[in-house]
C-alpha positions in Angstrom: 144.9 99.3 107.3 142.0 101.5 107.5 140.9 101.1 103.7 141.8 97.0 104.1 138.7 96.8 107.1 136.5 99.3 105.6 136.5 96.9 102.8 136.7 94.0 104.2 133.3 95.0 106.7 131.5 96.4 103.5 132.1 93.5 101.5 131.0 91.3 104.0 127.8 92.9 104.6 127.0 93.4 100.5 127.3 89.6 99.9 124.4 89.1 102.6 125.4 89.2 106.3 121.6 89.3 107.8 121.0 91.5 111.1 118.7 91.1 113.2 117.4 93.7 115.8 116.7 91.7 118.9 113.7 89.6 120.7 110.3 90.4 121.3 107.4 90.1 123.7 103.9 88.6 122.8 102.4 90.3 120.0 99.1 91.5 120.0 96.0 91.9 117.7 95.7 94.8 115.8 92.3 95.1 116.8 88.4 93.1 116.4 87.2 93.4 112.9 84.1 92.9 111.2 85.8 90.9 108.3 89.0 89.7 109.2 91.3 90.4 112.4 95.2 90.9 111.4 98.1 90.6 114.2 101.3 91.5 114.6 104.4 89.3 114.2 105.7 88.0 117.3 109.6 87.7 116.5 111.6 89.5 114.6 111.1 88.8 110.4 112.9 89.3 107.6 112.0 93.0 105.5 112.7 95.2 103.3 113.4 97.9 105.8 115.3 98.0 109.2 113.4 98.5 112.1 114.9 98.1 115.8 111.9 97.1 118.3 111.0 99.5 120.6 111.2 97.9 124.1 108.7 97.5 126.6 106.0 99.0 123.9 102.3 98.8 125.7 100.3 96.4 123.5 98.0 99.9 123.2 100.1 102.3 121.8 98.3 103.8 119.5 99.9 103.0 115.4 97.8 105.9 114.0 97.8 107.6 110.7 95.4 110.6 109.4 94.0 110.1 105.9 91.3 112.7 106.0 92.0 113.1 102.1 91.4 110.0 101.1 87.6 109.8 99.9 88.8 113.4 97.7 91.6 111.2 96.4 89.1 108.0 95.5 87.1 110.7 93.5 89.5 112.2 91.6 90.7 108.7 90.2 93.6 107.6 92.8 93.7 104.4 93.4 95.4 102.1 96.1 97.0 98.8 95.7 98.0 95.9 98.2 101.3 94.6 98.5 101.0 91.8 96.0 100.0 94.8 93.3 96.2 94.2 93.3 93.7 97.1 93.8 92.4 96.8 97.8 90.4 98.9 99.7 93.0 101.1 101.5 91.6 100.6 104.8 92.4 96.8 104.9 95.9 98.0 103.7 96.4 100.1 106.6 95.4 97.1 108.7 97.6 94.8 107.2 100.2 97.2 108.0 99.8 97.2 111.7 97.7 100.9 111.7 95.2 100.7 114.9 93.9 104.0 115.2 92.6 106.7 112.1 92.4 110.5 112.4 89.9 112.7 110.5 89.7 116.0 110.3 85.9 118.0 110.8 85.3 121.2 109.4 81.7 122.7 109.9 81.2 124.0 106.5 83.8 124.0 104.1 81.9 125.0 100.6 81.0 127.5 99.1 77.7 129.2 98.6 77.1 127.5 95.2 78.1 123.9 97.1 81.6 123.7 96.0 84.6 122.0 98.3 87.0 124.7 99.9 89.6 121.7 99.0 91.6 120.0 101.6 89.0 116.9 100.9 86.3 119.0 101.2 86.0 117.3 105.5 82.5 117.9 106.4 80.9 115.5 109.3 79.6 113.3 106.6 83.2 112.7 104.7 84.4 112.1 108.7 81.6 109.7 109.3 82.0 107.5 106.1 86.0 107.3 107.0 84.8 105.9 110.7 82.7 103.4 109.4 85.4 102.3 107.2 87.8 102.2 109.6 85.6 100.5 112.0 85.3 97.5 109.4 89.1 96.7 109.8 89.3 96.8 113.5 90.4 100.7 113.7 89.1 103.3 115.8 88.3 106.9 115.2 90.1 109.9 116.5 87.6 113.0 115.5 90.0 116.3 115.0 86.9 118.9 115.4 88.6 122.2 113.6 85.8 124.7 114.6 86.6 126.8 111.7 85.8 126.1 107.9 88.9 125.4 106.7 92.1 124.9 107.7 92.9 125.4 111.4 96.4 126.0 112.5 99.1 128.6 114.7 98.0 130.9 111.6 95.0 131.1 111.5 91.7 129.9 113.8 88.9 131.3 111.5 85.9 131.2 113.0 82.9 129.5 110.7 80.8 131.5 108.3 77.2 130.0 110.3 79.2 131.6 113.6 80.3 134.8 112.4 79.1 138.0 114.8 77.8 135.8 117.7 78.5 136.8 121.0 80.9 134.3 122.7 77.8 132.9 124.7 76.0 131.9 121.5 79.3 130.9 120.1 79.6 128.5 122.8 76.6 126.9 122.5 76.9 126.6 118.9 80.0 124.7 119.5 78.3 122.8 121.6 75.4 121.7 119.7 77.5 121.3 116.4 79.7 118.9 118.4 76.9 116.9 119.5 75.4 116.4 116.1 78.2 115.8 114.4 79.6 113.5 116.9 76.7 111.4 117.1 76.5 111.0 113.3 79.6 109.5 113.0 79.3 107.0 115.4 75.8 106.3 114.6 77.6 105.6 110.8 79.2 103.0 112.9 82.6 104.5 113.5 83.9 103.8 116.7 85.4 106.9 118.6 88.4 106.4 120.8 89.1 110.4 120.9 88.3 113.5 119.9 90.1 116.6 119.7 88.1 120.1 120.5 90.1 122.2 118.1 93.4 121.9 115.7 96.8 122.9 116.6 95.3 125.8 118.9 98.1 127.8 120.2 96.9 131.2 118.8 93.1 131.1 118.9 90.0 128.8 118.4 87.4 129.8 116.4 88.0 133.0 115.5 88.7 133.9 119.5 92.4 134.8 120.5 91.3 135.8 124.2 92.4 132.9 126.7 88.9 133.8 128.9 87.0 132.7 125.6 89.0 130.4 124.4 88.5 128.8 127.9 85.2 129.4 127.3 85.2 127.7 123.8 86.9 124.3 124.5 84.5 123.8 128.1 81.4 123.6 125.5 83.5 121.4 123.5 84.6 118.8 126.0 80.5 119.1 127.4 79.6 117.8 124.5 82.2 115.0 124.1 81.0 114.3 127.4 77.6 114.4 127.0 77.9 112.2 123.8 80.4 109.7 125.2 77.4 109.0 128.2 74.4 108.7 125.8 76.4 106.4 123.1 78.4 104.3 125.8 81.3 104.9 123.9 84.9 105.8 126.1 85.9 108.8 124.5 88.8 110.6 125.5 89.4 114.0 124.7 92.4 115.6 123.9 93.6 119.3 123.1 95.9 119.8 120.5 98.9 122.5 120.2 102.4 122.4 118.3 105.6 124.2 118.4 106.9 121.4 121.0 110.8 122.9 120.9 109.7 126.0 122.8 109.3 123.7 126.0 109.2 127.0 127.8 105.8 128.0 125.5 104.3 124.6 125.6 104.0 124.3 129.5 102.6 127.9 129.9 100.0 126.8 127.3 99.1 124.0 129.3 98.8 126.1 132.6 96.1 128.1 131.0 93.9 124.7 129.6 94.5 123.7 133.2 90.7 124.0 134.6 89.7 122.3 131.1 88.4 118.9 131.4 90.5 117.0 129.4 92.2 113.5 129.1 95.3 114.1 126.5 97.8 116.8 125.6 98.5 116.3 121.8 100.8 118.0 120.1 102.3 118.2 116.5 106.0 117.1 115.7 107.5 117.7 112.7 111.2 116.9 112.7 112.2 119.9 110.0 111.0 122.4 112.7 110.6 121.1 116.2 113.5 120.2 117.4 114.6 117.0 119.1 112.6 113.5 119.8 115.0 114.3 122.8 113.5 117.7 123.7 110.0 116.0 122.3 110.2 113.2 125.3 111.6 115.6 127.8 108.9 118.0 127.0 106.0 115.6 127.0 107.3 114.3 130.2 107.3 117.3 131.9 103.8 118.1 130.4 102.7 114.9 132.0 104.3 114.8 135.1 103.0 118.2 135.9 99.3 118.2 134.6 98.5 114.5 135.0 97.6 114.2 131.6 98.3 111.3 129.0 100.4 112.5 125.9 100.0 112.3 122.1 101.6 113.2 118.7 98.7 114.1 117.2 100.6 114.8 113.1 104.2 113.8 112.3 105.6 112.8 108.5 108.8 112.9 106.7 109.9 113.0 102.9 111.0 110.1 101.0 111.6 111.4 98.0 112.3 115.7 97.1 110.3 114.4 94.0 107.0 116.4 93.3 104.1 114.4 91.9 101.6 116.6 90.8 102.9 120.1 89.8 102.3 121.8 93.1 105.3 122.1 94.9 106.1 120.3 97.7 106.4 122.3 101.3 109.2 120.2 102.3 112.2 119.8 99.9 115.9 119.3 100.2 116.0 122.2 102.3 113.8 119.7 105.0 115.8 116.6 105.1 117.1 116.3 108.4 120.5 114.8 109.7 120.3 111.2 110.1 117.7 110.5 108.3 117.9 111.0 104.4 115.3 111.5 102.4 114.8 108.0 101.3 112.0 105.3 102.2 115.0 103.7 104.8 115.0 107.4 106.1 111.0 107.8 106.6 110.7 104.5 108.4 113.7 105.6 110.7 111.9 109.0 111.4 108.9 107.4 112.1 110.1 104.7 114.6 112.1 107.1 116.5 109.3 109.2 116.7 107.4 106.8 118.3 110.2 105.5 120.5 110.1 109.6 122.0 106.7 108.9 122.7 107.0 105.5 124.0 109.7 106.7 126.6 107.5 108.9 128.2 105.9 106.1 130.2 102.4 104.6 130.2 101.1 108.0 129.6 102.6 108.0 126.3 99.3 106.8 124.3 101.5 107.0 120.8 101.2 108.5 117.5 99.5 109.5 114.1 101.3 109.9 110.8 99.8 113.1 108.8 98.1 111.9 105.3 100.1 109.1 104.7 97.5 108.6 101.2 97.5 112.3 100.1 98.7 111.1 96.5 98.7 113.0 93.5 95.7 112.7 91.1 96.2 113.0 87.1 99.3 112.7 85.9 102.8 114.8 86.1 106.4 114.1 84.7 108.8 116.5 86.3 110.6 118.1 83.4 107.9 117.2 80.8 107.8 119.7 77.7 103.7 119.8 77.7 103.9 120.8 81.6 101.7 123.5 81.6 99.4 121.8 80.1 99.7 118.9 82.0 99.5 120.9 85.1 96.5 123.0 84.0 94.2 119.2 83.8 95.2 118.4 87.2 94.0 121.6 88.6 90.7 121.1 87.3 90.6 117.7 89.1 91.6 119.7 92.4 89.0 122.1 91.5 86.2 119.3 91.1 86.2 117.5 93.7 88.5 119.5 96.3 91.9 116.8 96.4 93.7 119.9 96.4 95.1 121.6 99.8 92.8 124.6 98.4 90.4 125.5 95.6 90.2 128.8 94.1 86.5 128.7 95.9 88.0 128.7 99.1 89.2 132.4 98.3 85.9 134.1 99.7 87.0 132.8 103.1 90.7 132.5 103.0 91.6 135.6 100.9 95.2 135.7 102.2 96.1 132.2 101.7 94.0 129.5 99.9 92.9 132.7 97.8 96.6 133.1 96.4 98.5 129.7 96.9 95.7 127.5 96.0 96.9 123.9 94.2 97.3 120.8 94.7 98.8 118.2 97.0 102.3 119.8 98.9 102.7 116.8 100.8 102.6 113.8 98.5 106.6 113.5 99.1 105.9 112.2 102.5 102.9 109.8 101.7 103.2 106.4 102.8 102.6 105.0 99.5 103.7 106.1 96.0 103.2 108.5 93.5 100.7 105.3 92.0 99.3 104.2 94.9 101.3 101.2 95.6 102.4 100.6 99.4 106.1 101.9 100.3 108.4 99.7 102.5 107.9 102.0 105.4 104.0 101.6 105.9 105.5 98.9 107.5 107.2 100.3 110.4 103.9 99.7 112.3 104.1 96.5 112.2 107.5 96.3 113.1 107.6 98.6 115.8 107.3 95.6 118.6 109.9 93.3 117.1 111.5 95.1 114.7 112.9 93.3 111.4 116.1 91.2 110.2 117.6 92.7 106.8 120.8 92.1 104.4 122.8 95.0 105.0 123.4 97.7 102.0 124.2 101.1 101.2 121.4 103.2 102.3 122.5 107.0 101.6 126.3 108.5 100.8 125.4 112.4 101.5 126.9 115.1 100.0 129.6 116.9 101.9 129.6 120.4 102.5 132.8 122.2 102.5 132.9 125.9 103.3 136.2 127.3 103.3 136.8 131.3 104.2 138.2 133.5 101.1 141.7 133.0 100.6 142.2 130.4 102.8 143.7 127.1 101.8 141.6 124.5 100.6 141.3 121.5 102.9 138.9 118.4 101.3 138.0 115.3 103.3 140.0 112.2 103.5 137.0 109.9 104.2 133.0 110.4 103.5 130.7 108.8 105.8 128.6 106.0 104.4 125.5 105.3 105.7 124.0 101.5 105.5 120.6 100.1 105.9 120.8 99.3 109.3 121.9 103.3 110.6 125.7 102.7 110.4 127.8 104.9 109.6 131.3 103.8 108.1 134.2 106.4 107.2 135.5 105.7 103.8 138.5 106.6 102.3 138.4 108.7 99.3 140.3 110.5 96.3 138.7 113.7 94.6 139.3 114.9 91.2 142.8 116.7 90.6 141.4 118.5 88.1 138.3 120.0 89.3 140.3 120.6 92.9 142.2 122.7 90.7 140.2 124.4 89.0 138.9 126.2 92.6 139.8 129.8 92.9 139.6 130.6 97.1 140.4 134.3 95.9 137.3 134.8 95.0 133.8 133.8 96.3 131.8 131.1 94.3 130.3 127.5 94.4 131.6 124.5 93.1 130.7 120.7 93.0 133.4 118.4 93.2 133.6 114.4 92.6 136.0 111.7 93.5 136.0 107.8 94.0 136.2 106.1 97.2 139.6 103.8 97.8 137.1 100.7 97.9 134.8 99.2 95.8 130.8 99.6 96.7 128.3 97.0 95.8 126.6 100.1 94.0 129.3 102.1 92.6 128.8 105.2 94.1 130.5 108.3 93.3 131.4 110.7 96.4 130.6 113.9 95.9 131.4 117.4 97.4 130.0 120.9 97.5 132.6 123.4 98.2 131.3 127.0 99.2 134.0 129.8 99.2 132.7 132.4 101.6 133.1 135.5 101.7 134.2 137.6 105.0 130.8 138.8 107.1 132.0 141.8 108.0 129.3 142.2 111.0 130.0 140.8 114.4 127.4 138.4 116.1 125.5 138.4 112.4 122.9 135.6 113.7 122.9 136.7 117.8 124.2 133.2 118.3 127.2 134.8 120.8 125.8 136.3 124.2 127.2 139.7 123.7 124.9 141.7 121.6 126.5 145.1 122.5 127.5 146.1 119.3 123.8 146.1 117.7 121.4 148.9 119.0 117.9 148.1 118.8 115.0 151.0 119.1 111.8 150.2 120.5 110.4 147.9 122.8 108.7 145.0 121.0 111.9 142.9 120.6 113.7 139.8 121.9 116.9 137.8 121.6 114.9 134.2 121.0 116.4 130.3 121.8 114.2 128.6 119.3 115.8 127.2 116.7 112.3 126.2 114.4 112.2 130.3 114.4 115.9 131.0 113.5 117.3 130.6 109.9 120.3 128.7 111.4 121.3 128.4 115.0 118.9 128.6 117.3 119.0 132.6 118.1 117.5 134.8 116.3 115.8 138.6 116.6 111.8 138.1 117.3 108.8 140.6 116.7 105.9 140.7 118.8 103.5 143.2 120.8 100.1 143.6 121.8 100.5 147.4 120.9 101.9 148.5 117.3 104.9 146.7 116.4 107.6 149.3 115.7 111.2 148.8 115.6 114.9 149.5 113.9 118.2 147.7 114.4 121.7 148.4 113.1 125.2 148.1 113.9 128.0 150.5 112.3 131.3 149.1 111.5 134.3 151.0 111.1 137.7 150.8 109.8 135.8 149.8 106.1 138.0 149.5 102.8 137.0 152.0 100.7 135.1 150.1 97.9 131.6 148.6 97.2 129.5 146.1 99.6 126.3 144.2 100.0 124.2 143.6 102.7 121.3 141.4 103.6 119.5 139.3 106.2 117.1 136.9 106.0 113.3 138.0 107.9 109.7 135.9 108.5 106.8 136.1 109.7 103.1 137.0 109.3 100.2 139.2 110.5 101.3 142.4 109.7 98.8 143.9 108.1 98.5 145.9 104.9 99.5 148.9 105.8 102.7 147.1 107.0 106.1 148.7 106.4 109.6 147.1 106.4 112.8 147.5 104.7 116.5 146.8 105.2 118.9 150.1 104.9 122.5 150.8 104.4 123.8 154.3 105.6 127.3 155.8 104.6 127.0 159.0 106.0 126.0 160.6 102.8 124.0 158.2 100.9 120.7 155.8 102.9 120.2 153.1 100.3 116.8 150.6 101.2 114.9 148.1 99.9 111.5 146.9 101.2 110.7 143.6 102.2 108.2 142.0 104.1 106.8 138.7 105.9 104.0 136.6 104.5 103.7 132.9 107.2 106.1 131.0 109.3 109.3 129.9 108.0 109.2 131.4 104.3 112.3 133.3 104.5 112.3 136.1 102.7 116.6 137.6 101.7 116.1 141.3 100.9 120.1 142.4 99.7 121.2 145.8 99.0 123.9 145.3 96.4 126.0 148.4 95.6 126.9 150.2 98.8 129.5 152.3 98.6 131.8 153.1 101.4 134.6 156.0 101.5 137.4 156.9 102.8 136.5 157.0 106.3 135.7 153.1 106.5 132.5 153.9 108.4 128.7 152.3 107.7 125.5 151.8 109.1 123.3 149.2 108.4 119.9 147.6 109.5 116.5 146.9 109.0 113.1 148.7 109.9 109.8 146.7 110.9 106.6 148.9 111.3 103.4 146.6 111.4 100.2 145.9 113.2 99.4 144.7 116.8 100.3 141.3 117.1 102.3 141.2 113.9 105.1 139.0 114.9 107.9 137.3 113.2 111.9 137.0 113.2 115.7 138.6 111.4 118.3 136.5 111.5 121.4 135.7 109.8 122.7 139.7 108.5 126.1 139.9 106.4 128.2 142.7 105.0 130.5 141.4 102.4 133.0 143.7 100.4 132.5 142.8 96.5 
């Protein structure tokens, strides 16, 4: 009976049952144009993507997206289409599209000494102030995202600019001052029109090459004096926000917002990226709390998603399969789901929730690339001269005078044109959309939107148990169970003796309007012989930790699964072992790892994993280069005796402030 409705329901929907996702309030303009003024629909239409309306949604919310790259990308030959195909200026596109509200990056100087662009779009006040303008011809206003360094600004790194470098922090602050006036005003007098203006990027660690709270204090006063000051002589309302991230350490967030207290401000912005902060439940919750106790108005300031784990350029992508969160698949269907949840999060806060900006929707990639191709290198080598020309790159090799440790090693090309808005030739996706949907959401034919791959681990030499149903996810967000058979013949050719991998097909018990294969991946997994491997249980007795720098951390954007994991920091030297010894061993060979990351530890840094049998210490070094890139140093031939008994840890000797996290150790017998 269960295969007979599954059927019947799928069927149904494939031959063109149409959903709609409720009414809708009046509509309201997108904004006054110069040209033409575009509104939003006022019931519910028929789409290519599902959207359910978001209720109660203030006629202000702000529909944002940041396309600080985009006069790089015009250079370097990208060009944007409309829906119908044609070539349009991009900025009526957004419009079209329901976008309100454009963010721009500032950087004070980002060139070199011999004029060449840093990359990133090469975001200097004059790049910022042609954006305004066009944005100000299709009815959008201008948030201004002031950096304060030369480059990119971020939890890793708040370098302070060259023109700035060895002033006292009086002389600093005035320079901040005066460089936010003059910039400021030349935008606007370019005719954008400023809404907001953030005094400083993702901030949590420093501004401007200043990491004491007294200074930084300091630093963001002379900023918001200057907004001020500007707002009054222009007569434009500018509001002024300050912008951190890491929103799923709640706990972190509000004691940063304690100490910006006495800083005269309008809106607490913060970053959300799904594939590491958490929850748009702990996002609400937290932004509530945020504005509840501070009286401020709330913001995501950046938030994107992957439609594709395709790469478009040759530069690898930052987010691959390895960032496609439950529930929303990396698919176009998926992005415009992520997107109008995000904004429901934001929404549910209340009328301090002003909204939301999307993070370089039009970062596309310029030249040409074919995954695969057998003249890649070659390929790849004529894009990076485009990057180098005219800076459409996230970094140019010229940006390694000033960012030796990053953009000086990792320079390329576009990381993020995965989660554009548009694609890979410049033609609107489906879910650039979602804007204008977000008040009445959309009516769509139902169909098969994603059949994920299921992930079966089973313990060595244990039996092997394989799913009876896979769920099947439709357009619309359901999820239906359906019945399935998987290959005899590749079931048996599984050995649970021994550890391995294996992919595993089948067919499903009905028919699909798209003939879809199910398809497993079945992990056999060896025994961790190590109790609490990733700190997860509350007993942590049997792991002895020396020195004082550590802590058992709840954050799961810092943990390589779970949400505990060991974490690093000091103001003092950073100097540390843990271990656990197990007992009671076979005698035979083992291997042991963990997974460690990180950054700021300084050259003279030393770390390294170790294995100790009583007779022999086997190590190997490792190390941690920037947030989340996991490093997995193994030690692979231990041997253990007769008496059954090892030791095994890691060592982490570093610099003040070096900070980072272990998580995830294993023992396994070979």
């Amino acid at each position: 009976m269960m295969g007979r409705n599954i059927r019947y329901y799928i069927v149904l929907a494939m031959i063109g049952i149409m959903i709609g996702t409720g009414g809708c309030g009046n509509a309201t303009d997108v904004g006054e144009v110069s040209e033409i003024i575009f509104t939003l629909p006022t019931e519910p239409e028929e789409a290519e993507i599902y959207v359910e309306p978001i209720e109660n949604l203030s006629k202000d919310f702000i529909r944002g997206v940041d396309i600080s790259s985009v006069l790089a990308e015009e250079e370097s030959g990208v060009i944007f289409y409309n829906e119908d195909g044609g070539e349009q200026d991009i900025f009526k596109t957004l419009a079209e599209h329901g976008v309100n509200y454009i963010r721009v990056r500032v950087w004070n100087d980002p060139y070199d000494e011999n004029g060449n662009s840093y990359g990133g779009g090469g975001n200097d006040t004059a790049k910022a102030a042609e954006i305004g303008r066009r944005a100000a011809k299709y009815g959008m206003k201008l948030c201004v995202d002031y950096h304060y360094s030369d480059f990119w600004a971020d939890p890793n790194k708040q370098q302070c600019p060259k023109a700035w470098k060895g002033m006292d922090i009086e002389t600093k602050s005035e320079a901040l001052h005066q460089f936010t006036v003059e910039s400021l005003t030349q935008i606007i007098d370019a005719g954008g029109n400023v809404g907001m203006v953030q005094i400083g990027n993702e901030i949590n660690n420093g501004i401007a090459g200043e990491i004491n709270w007294t200074k930084r204090r300091q630093l963001l006063q002379a900023g918001s004096a200057a907004v001020r000051e500007v707002s009054a002589k222009t007569g434009n309302d500018i509001q002024i926000a300050v912008h951190f991230t890491d929103v799923s350490d709640q706990e972190g967030i509000l004691a940063i917002a304690d100490k910006v207290k006495a800083i005269d401000y309008d809106i607490f912005a913060v970053s959300y990226y799904p594939f590491w902060h958490g929850s748009t439940e702990n996002l609400t919750e937290t932004l509530k709390k945020l504005s509840e106790t501070y009286d401020k108005k709330v913001l995501v300031a950046e938030n994107s998603y992957l439609y594709t784990t395709s790469d478009g350029d040759g530069s690898a992508n930052s987010i691959g399969e390895g960032g496609i969160v439950t529930g929303y698949p990396a698919t176009v269907q998926g992005q415009a789901n992520e997107i109008r949840d995000v904004c429901a999060a934001v929404a549910a806060v209340g009328d301090a929730g002003l909204g939301y900006f999307y993070w370089e929707p039009a970062w596309l990639p310029v030249g040409v690339w074919e995954e695969g191709a057998a003249d890649a290198a070659q390929v790849l080598a004529a894009n990076q001269k485009i990057w180098e020309q005219y800076g459409s790159g996230w970094a140019s090799s010229y940006a390694a005078a000033y960012d030796p440790k990053d953009a000086g090693i990792y320079y390329g090309g576009c990381s993020w044109d995965n989660q554009a808005l548009f694609d890979f030739t410049g033609h609107p996706l489906a879910s650039l959309k979602t804007f204008l949907y977000l008040h009445c959401g959309t009516i769509v034919e139902k169909q098969i939107e994603n059949i994920p791959v299921v992930e079966v681990n089973v313990s060595l030499g244990a039996e092997l148990e394989m799913p009876q149903t896979v769920d099947v996810m439709l357009n619309d967000r359901t999820v239906l169970p359906v019945e399935v058979e998987w290959d005899a013949a590749q079931l048996a050719a599984i050995d649970t003796s021994v550890g391995g991998e294996y992919d595993v097909t089948g067919r499903f018990m009905v028919e699909l309007a798209d003939s879809s294969q199910p398809k497993a991946h079945v992990s056999i997994l060896k025994r961790n012989l190590l109790t609490n491997s990733s700190f997860e249980e509350e007993n942590t007795s049997m792991w002895t930790i020396t020195g004082s720098c550590t802590d058992y951390q709840n954050k799961a954007a810092d943990a390589y699964s779970g949400d505990i994991s060991l974490h690093f920091w000091s103001t003092s030297e950073v100097k540390f072992t843990v271990e656990q010894t197990v007992t009671g061993l076979e005698p035979g060979t083992y291997e042991f790892g963990l997974y460690i990351q990180g950054g700021d530890a300084g050259d003279s840094a030393d770390m390294y994993i170790f294995a100790d049998n009583g007779t022999d210490r086997l190590t190997e070094a490792t190390g941690v280069t920037n947030w989340c890139n996991w490093q997995n140093p193994v030690i692979s031939e231990i041997t253990v005796g007769e008496d059954g008994t090892l030791t095994v840890g890691a060592s982490v000797s570093a610099k003040a402030k070096a900070w980072g996290t272990l998580d995830d150790f294993y023992l396994y017998q070979k």
